[in-house]
PADO-272664 format. One line per field, with one value per atom (N, C-alpha, C, O): residue in one letter; atom name; x, y, z. Coordinates in steps of 0.2 Angstrom, whole numbers. Each point is the difference from the previous one (the first is absolute). Layout:
// PADO-272664
residu c(A, ...)
atome c(CA, ...)
u c(X, ...)
v c(Y, ...)
w c(Z, ...)
END
This chain:
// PADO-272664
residu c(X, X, X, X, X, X, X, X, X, X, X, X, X, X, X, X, X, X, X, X, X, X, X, X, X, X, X, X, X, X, X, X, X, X, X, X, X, X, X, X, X, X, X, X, X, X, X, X, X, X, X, X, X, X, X, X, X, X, X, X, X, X, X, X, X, X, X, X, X, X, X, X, X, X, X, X, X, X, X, X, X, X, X, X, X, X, X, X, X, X, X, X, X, X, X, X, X, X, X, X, X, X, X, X, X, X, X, X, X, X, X, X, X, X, X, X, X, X, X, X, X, X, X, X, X, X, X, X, X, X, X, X, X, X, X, X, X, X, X, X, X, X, X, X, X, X, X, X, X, X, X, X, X, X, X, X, X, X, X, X, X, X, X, X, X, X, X, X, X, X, X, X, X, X, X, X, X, X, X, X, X, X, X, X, X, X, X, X, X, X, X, X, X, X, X, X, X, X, X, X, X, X, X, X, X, X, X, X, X, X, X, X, X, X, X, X, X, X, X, X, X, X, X, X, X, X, X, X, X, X, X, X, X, X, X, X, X, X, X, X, X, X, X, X, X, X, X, X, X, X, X, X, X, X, X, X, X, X, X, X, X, X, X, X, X, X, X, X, X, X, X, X, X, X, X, X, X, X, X, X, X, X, X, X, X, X, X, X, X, X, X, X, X, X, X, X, X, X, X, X, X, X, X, X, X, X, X, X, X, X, X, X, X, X, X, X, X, X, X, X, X, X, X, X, X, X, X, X, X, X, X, X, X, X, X, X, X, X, X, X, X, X, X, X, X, X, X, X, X, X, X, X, X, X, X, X, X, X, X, X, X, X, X, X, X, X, X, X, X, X, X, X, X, X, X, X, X, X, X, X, X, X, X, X, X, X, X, X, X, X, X, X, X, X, X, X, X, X, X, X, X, X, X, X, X, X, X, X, X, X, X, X, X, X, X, X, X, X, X, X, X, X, X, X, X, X, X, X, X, X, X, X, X, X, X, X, X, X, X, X, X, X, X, X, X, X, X, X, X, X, X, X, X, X, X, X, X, X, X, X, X, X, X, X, X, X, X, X, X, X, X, X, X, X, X, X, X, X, X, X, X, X, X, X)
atome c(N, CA, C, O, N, CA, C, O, N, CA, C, O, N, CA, C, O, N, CA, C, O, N, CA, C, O, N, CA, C, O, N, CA, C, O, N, CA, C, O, N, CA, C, O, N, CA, C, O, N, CA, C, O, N, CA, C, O, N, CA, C, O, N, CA, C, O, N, CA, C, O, N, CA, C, O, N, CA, C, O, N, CA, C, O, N, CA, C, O, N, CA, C, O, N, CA, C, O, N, CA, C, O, N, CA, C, O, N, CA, C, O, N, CA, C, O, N, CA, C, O, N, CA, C, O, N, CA, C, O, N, CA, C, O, N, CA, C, O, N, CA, C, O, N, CA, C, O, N, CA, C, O, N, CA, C, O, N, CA, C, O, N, CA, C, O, N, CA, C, O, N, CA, C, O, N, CA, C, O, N, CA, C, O, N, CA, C, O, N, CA, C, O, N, CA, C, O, N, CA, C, O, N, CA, C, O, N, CA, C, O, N, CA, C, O, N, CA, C, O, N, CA, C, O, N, CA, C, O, N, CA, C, O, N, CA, C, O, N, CA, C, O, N, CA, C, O, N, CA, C, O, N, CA, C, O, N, CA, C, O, N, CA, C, O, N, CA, C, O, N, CA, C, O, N, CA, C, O, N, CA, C, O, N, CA, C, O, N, CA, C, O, N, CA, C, O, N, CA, C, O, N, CA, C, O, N, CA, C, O, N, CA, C, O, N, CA, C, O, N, CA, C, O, N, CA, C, O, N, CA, C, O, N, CA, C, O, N, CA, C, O, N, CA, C, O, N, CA, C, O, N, CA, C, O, N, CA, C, O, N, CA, C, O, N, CA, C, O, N, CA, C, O, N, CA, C, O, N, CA, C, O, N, CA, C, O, N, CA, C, O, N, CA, C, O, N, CA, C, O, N, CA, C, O, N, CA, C, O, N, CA, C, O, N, CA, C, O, N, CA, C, O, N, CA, C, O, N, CA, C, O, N, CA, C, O, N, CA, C, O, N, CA, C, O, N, CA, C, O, N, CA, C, O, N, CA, C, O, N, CA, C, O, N, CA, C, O, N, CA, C, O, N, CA, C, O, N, CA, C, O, N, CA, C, O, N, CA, C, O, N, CA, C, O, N, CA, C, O, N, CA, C, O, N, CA, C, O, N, CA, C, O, N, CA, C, O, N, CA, C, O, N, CA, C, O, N, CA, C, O, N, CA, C, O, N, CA, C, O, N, CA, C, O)
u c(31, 6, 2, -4, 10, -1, 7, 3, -1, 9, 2, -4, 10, 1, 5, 1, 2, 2, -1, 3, -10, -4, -6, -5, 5, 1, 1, -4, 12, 3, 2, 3, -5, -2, -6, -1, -3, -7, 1, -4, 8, 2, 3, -1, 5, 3, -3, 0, -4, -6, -3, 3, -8, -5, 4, -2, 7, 6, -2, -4, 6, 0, -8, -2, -1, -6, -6, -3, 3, -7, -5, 1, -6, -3, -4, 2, -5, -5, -2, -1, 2, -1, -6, -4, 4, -10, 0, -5, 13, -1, 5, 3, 2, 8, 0, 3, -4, -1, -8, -4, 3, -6, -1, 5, -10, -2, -1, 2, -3, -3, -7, -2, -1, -9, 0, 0, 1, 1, 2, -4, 10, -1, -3, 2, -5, -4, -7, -2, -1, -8, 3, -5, 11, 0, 2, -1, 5, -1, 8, 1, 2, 7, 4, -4, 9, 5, 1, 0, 1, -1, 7, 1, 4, 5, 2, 6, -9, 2, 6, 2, 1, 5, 0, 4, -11, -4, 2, 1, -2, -2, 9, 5, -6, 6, 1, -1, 3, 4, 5, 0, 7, 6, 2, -3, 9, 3, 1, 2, -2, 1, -7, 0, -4, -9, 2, 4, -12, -3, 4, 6, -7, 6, -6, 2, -6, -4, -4, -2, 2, -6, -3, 3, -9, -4, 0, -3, 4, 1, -5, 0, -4, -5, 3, 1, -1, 3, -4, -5, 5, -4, 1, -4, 7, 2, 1, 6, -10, 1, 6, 4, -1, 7, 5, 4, -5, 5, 2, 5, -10, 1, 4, 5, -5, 5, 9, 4, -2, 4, 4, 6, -12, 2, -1, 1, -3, 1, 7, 3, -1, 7, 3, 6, -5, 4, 0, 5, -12, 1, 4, 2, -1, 4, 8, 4, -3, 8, 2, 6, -12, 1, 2, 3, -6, 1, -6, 2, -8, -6, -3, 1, -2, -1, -8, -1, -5, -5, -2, -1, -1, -4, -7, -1, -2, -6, -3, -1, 0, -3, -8, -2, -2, -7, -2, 0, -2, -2, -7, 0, -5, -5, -3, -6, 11, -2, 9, 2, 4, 4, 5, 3, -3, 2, 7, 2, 2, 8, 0, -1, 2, 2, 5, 1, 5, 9, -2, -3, 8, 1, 8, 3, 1, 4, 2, 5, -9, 0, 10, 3, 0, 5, 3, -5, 8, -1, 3, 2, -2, 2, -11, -1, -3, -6, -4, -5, 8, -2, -7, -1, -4, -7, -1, -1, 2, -3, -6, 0, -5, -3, -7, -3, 1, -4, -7, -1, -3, -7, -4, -2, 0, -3, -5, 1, -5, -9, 0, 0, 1, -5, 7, -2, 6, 4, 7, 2, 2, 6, 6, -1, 6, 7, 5, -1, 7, 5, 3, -4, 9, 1, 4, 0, 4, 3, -4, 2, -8, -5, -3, -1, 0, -3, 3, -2, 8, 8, -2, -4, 6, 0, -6, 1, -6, -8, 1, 1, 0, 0, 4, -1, 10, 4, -4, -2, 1, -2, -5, -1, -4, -5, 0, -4, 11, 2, 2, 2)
v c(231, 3, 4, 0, 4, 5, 2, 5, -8, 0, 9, 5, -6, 5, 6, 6, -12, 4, 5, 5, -9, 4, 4, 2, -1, 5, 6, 4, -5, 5, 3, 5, -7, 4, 2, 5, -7, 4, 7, 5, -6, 6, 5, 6, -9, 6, 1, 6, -10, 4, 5, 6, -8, 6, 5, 5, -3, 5, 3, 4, -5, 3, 3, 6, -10, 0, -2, -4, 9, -1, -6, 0, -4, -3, -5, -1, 0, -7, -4, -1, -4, -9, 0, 3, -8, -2, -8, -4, 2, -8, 0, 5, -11, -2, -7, -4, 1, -9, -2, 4, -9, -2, -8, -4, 2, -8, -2, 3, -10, -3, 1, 0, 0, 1, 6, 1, 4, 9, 0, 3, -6, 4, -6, -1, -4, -2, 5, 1, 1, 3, 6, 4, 0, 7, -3, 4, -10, -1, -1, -2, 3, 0, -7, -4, 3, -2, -7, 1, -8, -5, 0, -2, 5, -2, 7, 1, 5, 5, 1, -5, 11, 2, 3, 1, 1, 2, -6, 1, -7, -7, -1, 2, -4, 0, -10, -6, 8, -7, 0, -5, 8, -2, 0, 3, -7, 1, 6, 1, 6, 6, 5, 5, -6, 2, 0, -2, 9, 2, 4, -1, 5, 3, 5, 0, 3, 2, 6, 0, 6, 6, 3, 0, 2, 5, 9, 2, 1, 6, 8, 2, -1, 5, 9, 2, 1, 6, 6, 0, 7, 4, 4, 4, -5, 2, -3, -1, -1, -3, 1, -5, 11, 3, -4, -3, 1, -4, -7, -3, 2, -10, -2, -4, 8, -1, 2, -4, 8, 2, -5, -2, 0, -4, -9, -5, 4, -7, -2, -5, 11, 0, 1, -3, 6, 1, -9, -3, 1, -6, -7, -5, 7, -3, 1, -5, 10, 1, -3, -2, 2, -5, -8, -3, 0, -6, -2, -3, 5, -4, -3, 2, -6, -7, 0, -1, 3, 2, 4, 2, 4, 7, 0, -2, 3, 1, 6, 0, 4, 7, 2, 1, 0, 3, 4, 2, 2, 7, 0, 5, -9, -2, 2, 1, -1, -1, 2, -3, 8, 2, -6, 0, -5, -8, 0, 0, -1, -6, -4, 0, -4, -9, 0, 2, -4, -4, -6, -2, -1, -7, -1, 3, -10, 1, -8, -4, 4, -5, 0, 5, -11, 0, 7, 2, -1, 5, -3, 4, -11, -3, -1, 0, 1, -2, 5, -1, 9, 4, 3, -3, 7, 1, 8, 2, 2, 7, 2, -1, 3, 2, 4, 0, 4, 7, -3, -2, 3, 1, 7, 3, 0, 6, 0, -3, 7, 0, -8, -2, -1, -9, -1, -4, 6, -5, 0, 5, -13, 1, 0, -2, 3, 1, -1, 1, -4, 0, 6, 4, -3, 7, 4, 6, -8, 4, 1, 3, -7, 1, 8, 5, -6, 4, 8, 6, -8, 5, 2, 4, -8, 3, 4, 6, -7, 2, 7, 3, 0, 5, 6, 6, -11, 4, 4, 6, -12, 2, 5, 6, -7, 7, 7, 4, -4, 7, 8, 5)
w c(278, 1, -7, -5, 7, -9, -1, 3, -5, -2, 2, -1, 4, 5, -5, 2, -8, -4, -7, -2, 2, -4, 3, -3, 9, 6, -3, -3, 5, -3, -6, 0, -4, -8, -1, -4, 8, 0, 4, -1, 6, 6, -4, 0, -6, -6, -2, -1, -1, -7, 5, 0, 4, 4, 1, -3, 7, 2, -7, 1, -7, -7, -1, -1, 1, 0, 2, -1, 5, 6, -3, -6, 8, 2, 5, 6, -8, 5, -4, -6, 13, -4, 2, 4, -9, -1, -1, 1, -2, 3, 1, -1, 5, 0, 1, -5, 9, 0, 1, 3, -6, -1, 4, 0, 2, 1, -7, -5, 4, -6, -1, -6, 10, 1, -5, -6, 12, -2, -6, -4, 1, -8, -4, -6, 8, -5, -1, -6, 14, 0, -3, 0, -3, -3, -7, -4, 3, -8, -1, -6, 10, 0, -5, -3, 2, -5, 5, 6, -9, 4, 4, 6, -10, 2, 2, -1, 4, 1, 4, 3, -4, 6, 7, 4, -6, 6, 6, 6, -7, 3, 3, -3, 10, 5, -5, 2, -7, -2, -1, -4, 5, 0, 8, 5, -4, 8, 3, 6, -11, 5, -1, 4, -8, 1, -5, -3, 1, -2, -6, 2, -8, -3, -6, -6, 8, -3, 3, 6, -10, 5, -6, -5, 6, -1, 1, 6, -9, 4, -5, -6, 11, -4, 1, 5, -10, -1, 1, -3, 8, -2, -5, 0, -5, -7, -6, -2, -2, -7, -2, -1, 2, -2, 1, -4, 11, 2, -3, 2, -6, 0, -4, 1, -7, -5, 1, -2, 5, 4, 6, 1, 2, 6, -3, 4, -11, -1, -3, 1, -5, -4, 7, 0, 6, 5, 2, 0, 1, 4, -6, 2, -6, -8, 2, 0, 3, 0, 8, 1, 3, 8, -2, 4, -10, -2, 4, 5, -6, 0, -9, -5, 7, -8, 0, -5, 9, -1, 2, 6, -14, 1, -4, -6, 11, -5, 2, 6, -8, -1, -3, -6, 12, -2, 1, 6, -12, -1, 3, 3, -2, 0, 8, 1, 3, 8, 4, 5, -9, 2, 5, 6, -10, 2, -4, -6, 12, -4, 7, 6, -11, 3, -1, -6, 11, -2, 4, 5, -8, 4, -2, -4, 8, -1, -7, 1, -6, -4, -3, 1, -3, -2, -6, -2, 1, -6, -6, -4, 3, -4, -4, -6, 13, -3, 1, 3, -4, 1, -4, -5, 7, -1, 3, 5, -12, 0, -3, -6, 10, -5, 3, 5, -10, 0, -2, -5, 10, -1, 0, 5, -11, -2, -6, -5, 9, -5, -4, -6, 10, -1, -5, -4, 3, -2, 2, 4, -6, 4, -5, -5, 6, -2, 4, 6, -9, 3, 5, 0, 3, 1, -4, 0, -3, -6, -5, -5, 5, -8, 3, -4, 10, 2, 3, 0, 1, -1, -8, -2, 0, -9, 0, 1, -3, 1, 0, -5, 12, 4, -2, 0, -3, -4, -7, -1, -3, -6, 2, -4, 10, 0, 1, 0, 2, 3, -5, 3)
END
């Protein structure tokens, strides 16, 4: 099952900006053989599912754009990879929220990496 609520802010996100999911609810088997997070959000363990997606971009451009977009929906995990045009949301509490940027083998927060970007311009 896959909470029907956070359904719907992925319905916003996508609307904003196009993509494709490349995971959304998982077994326990499946994201152990892909390496997954033991307590992932992918995993239908609260009483209304799943609360987690994968979504692959046809444009680099878009990731950074579309993870600060998914920030202001009140998604509590972004993880953004440059690597394979990869953002991860889930819908973690935002009291124990988790952003963060994966680029050229190293990682940052997401304002470290806001910052970064600033000072380069």
């Amino acid at each position: 099952m896959i909470d029907p609520e956070f359904i719907a802010l992925v319905n916003l996100h996508k609307a904003r900006y196009p993509s494709s999911t490349e995971s959304l609810d998982r077994t326990p088997l499946h994201n152990a053989n892909i390496g997954g997070a033991q307590h992932s959000y992918h995993l239908d363990v609260s009483p209304r599912g799943a609360k987690a997606i994968d979504l692959i971009f046809d444009l680099i451009e878009d990731l950074l754009p579309a993870a600060l977009y998914a920030r202001t929906l009140g998604f509590g995990g972004i993880e953004v990879d440059f690597s394979n045009n990869h953002l991860h949301l889930d819908m973690r509490p935002l009291t124990k929220f988790w952003h963060v940027v994966y680029s050229h083998d190293h990682e940052y927060t997401l304002e470290e990496y806001l910052t970064l970007q600033t000072v380069s311009v």
